[in-house]
N, C-alpha and C positions, 0 to 999 in steps of 0.2 A: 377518482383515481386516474381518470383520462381526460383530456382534452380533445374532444369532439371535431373532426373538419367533415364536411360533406361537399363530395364534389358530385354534382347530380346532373344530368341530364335532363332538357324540359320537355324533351321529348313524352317523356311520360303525363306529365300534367294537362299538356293539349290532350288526354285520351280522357277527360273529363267532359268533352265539347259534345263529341260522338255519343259517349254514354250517356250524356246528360239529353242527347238528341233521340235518342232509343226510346230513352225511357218515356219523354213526352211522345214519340208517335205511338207506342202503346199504345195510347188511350181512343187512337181513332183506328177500329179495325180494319177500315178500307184501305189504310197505307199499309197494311200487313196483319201478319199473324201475332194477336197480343201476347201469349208465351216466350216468343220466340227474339222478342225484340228489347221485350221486359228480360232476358237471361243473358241477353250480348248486353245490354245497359248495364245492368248490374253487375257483370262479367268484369265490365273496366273500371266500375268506382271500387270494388271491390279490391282489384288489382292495386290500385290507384293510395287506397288505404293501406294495403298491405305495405307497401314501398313506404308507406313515411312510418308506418309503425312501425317495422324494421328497423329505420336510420332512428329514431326518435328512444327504443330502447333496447336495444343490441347490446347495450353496455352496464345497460342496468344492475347484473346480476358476474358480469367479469372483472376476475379478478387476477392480480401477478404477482408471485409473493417469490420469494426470494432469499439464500441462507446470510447470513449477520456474520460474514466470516473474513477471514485475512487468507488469502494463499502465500506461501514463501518460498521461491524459489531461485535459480541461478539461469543467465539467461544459457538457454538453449533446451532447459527443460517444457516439460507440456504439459497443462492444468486444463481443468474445465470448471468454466464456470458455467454456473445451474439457476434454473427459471424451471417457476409451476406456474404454469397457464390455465384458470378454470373457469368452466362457465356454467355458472350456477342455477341459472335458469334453463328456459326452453328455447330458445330461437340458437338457432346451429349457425356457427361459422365456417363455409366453405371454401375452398379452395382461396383461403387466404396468403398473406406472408408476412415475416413477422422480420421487420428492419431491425437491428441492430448496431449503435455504432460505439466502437471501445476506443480506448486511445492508442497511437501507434506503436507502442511499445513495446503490443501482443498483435500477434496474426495469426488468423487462423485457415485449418484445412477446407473449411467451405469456401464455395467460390464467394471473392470480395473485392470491393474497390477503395483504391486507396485515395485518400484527402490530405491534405496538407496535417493535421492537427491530428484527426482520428482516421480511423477505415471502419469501411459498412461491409454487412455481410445481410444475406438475407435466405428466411427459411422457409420454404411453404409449411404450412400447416390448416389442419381441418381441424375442429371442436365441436361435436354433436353436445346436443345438448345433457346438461350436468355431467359434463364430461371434463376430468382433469388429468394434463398432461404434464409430464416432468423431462424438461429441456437439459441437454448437456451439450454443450459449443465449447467443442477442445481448441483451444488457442496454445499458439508458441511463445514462449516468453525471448523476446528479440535482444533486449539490449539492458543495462541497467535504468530502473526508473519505478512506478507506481500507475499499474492501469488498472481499469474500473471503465464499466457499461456506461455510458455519457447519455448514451439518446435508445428509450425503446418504443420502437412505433408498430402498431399490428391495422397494416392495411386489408379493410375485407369489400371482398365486392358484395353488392345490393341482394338478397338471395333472386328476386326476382328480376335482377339488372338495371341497366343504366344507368346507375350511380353507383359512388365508390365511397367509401368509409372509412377514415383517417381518426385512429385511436393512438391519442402519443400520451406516452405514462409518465403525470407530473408528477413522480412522487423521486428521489434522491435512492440512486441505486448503492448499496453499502459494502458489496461486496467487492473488494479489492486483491489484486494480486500486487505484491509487492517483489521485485524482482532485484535481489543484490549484485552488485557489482563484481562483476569478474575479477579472477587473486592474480596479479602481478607480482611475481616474486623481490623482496628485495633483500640483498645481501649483506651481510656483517654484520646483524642482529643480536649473533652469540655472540658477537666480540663486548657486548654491553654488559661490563661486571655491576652485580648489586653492591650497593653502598649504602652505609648507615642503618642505626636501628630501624627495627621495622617491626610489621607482622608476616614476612616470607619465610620460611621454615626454607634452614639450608643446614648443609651437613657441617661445611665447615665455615665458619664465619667469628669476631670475634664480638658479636653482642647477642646478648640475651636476654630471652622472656620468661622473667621468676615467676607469671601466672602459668605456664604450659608447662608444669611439670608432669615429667613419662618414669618418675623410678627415686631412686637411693644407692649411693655406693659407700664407702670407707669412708671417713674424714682425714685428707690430707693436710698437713701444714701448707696456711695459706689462704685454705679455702675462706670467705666471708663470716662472720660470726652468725648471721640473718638467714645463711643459705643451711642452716643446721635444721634437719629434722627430729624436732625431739619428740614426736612419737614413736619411729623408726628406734631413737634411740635408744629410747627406754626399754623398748621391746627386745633389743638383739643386746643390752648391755652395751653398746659401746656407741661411739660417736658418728652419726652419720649424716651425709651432704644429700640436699635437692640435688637430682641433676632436673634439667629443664633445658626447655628447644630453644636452640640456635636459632637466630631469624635477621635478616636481612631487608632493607626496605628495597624493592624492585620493584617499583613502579613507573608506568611512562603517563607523559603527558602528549598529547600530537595537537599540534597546533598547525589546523589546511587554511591555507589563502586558496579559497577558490577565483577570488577575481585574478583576472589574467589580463593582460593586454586585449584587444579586439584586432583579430585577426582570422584567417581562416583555419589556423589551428588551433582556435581555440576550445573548442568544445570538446575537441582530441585530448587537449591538455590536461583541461579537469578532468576528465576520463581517465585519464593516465594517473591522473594524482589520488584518486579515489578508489582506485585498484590497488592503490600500492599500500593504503591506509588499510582497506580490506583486509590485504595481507599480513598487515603486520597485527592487526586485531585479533587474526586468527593465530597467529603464531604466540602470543602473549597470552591467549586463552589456553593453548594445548600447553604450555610451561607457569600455567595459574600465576601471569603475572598479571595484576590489577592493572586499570588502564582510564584515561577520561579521554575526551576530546571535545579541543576549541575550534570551533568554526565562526568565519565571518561572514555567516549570513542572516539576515533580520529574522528573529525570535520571536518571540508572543508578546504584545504588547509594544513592538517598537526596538526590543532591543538590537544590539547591534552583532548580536555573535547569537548561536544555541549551544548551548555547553551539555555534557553527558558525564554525569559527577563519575566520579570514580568506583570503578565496580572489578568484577574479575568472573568467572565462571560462564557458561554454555546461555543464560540466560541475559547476561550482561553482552555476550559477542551478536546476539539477536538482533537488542536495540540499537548497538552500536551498527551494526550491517542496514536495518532498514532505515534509519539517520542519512546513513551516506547514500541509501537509497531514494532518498525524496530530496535529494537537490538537484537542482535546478539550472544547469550554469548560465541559461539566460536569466532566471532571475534575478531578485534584490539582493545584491549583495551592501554591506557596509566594509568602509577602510579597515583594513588586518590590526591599525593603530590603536583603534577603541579596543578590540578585541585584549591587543595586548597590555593595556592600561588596566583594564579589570582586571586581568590574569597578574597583575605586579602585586596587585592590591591583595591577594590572595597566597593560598599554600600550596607550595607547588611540591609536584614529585620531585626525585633526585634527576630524571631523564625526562628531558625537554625534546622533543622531536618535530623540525619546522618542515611542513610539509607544501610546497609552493614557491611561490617567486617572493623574493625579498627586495629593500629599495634599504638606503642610507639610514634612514628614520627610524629603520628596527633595530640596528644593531647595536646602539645604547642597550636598550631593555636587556638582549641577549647576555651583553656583556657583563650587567653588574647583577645577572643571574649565574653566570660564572665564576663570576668573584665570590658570589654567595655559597657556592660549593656543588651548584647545579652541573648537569653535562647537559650543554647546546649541540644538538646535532641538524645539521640544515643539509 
């Protein structure tokens, strides 16, 4: 579970010279008292063993276990993430410290230093033996992103000194905090009426769904011959109509360019753009309107965009927020292009919503998704 460094002192090893010199004058009592010289000899190989059997199996019986868990939060909130540190055996870890380093995207209330990529914090801790301990390191969650424990190192000193003992845990830390993106309001939303059949249930609207029937009324002249319920009618004597739910198709599509120009507002930008996506995920959630999203950045396998098929509900705004949560704007991104070539090839909602910088080359696509009957909003 560790990876072993030993930084030792040889100071201790020259005390093998002396003891080894004790023990031979022992044997001639004129140079001393043989008790006495025989218990300082042995005094230091003693010592001498103690110190490498220490460093040799301190670790033998330690262990670090850790919960299998996701955090989800917004930045500004404050999470803790959790370590059990036990040591299963007998040799005691004293006035140790146990390094930790996470990525910057959480900070936390212990004192810590910051690094370019991650920051370190660091905690004393002691472990007597078969003794187990349960860690909690409250961290702030800073900004939008995905952070997770990168490096855990437990440096212990020698019990007996002069060396130091450098225990770093090769094992893949799983517990992650995933931190969504702050909500940017963006306005005119409601101005987006639903069009065409669908499955949204609206009050007034003129198409409808003959499986969602809620009842029976009168049959007026007019009514379809198909929409007749003739169980209803046999039972009341007379003629009577399905009624059934009105629905409307009201779904959006968002399609982010996250590649931007390179500049020094860039990173601001996609920031900006990923907040407004946020919002408007959350706002088509609390009005159950269904929703996907195209992005153009490399997928599993090489592709060129991550798609998030089309969903609606408390569960669907989850994936969609931790999505927008693990991009990366320095990362790989792919041309908005390919993105939009798949998305032609495909079924699109009635609302197209372009989120990003656009260039000449798109506005083809756009256009003869308008003529299609689509609404392009850029």
């Amino acid at each position: 579970m560790f990876r072993k460094t030993i930084r030792s002192s040889n100071l201790y090893r020259w005390l093998t010279i002396p003891g080894g010199i004790f023990i031979i004058l022992s044997f001639f009592p004129r140079l001393g008292t043989f008790p006495i010289l025989a218990f300082i000899g042995l005094l230091f190989l003693y010592y001498i063993l103690g110190v490498v059997f220490y460093e040799n199996h301190l670790d033998d019986y330690l262990a670090i276990d850790y919960p299998n868990r996701k955090i989800r939060c917004y930045p500004g909130d404050e999470e803790n993430l959790q370590l059990s540190i036990m040591q299963k055996g007998i040799l005691p870890i004293l006035n140790a410290k146990l390094v930790v380093k996470y990525d910057i995207v959480l900070e936390s209330s212990y004192k810590f230093s910051e690094e370019k990529m991650t920051n370190t914090l660091e905690v004393p801790i002691t472990l007597l033996s078969f003794e187990k301990k349960e860690l909690l390191l409250p961290v702030l969650a800073k900004r939008r992103g995905v952070g997770r424990i990168r490096v855990i190192r437990l440096v212990v000193p020698n019990i007996l000194g002069f060396s130091e003992i450098d225990l770093l845990y090769n094992r893949y830390h799983k517990e992650e905090v995933v931190i969504y993106p702050s909500l940017s309001e963006v306005k005119g939303l409601n101005l987006l009426d639903p069009r065409s059949n669908g499955d949204h249930q609206a009050k007034h609207s003129i198409y409808e769904e003959p499986l969602l029937q809620y009842g029976t009324r009168a049959y007026d002249r007019g009514d379809p011959f198909n929409r007749i319920h003739w169980k209803a009618t046999a039972k009341r004597n007379e003629l009577q109509t399905k009624i059934v739910e009105k629905v409307n198709q009201l779904s959006w599509c968002f399609i982010i360019n996250v590649k931007t120009e390179y500049g020094t507002s860039m990173v601001e930008q996609t920031e900006q753009l990923l907040e407004q996506t946020a919002y408007m995920c959350r706002f088509a959630t609390e009005r159950q309107i269904p929703f996907e999203i195209y992005m153009n950045v490399r997928g599993r396998g090489g592709a060129p965009y991550v798609h998030l098929t089309l969903g609606e509900g408390h569960h669907h705004l989850m994936n969609a927020l931790e999505l927008l949560a693990r991009v990366n704007p320095l990362g790989l991104t792919a041309p908005l292009l390919h993105t939009l070539n798949h998305l032609n090839q495909q079924p699109k909602p009635p609302y197209i919503i372009q989120i990003g910088e656009m260039s000449q080359q798109h506005h083809p696509f756009f256009k003869r998704w308008e003529q299609n009957g689509h609404s392009v909003i850029t």
